[in-house]
C-alpha positions as CSV (number, residue, x, y, z in Angstrom):
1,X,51.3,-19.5,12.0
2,X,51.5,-16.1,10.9
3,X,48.4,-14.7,9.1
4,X,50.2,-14.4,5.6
5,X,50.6,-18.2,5.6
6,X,46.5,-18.9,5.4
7,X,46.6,-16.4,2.6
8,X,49.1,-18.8,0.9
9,X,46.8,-21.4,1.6
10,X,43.8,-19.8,0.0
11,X,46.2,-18.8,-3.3
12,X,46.8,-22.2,-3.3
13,X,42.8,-23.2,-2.9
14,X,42.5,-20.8,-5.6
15,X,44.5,-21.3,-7.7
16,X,43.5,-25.7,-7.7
17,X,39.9,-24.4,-8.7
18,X,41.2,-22.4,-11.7
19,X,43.5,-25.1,-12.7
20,X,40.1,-27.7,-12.3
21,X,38.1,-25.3,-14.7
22,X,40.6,-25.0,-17.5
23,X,41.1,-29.0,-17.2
24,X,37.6,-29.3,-17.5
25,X,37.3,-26.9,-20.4
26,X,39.7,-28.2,-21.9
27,X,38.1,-32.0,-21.8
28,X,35.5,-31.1,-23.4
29,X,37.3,-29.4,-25.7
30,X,38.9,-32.7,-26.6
31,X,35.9,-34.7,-26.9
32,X,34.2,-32.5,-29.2
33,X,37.2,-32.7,-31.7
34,X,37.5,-36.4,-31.2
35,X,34.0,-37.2,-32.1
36,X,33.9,-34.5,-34.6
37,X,36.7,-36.5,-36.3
38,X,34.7,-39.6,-35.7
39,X,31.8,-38.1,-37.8
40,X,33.9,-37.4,-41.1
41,X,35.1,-41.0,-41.0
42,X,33.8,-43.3,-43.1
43,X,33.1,-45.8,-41.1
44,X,29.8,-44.4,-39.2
45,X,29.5,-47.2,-37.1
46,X,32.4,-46.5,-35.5
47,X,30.9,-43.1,-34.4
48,X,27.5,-44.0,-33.4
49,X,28.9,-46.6,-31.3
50,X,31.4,-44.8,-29.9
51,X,34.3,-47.3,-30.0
52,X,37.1,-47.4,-30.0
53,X,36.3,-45.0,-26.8
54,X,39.1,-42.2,-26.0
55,X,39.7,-42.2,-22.3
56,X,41.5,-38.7,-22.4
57,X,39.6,-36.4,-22.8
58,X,37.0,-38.0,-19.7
59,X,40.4,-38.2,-17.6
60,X,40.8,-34.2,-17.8
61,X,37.5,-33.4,-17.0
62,X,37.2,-36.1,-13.8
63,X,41.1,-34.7,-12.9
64,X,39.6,-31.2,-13.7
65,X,36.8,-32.1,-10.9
66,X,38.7,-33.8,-8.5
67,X,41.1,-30.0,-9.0
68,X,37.9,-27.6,-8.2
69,X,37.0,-30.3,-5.3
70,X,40.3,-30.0,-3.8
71,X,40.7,-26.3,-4.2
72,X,37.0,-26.0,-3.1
73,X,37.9,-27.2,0.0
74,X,41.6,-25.9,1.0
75,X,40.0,-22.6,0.4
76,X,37.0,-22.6,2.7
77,X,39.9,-24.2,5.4
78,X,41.9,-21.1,4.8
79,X,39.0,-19.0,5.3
80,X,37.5,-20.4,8.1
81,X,40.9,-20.2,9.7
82,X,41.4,-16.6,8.7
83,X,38.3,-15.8,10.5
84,X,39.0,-17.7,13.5
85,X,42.4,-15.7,13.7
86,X,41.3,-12.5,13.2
């Protein structure tokens, strides 16, 4: 394999980790609104018990981990592999 291709391959490790810390971000993001929402509601039991529960915005940040994980490790592969080659 030429040694451009394991510099496609750490892009692409790269590039999962940014994508994992914007999802992330962006998570949280959306379960502070939701519960901020929760809190000018009437209804405060509804926000101190935390139901009904959104599963959104804990989806993005677990896909968001699972993203840095994945790009975490196809990058360290790329570089270990770059430094065997060279």
């Amino acid at each position: 394999m030429p040694l451009q291709d394991w510099f496609v391959l750490m892009g692409v490790g790269g590039l999962f980790i940014l994508l994992g810390i914007a999802t992330v971000i962006w998570g949280r993001s959306e379960e502070r609104g939701y519960y901020d929402s929760l809190s000018t509601r009437s209804d405060l039991r509804e926000f101190l018990e935390h139901q009904p529960v959104s599963p959104q915005p804990v989806a993005l940040k677990i896909g968001g981990w699972i993203a840095i994980a994945i790009g975490l490790t196809i990058l360290a592969a790329g570089g270990v592999i770059f430094l065997i080659l060279v």
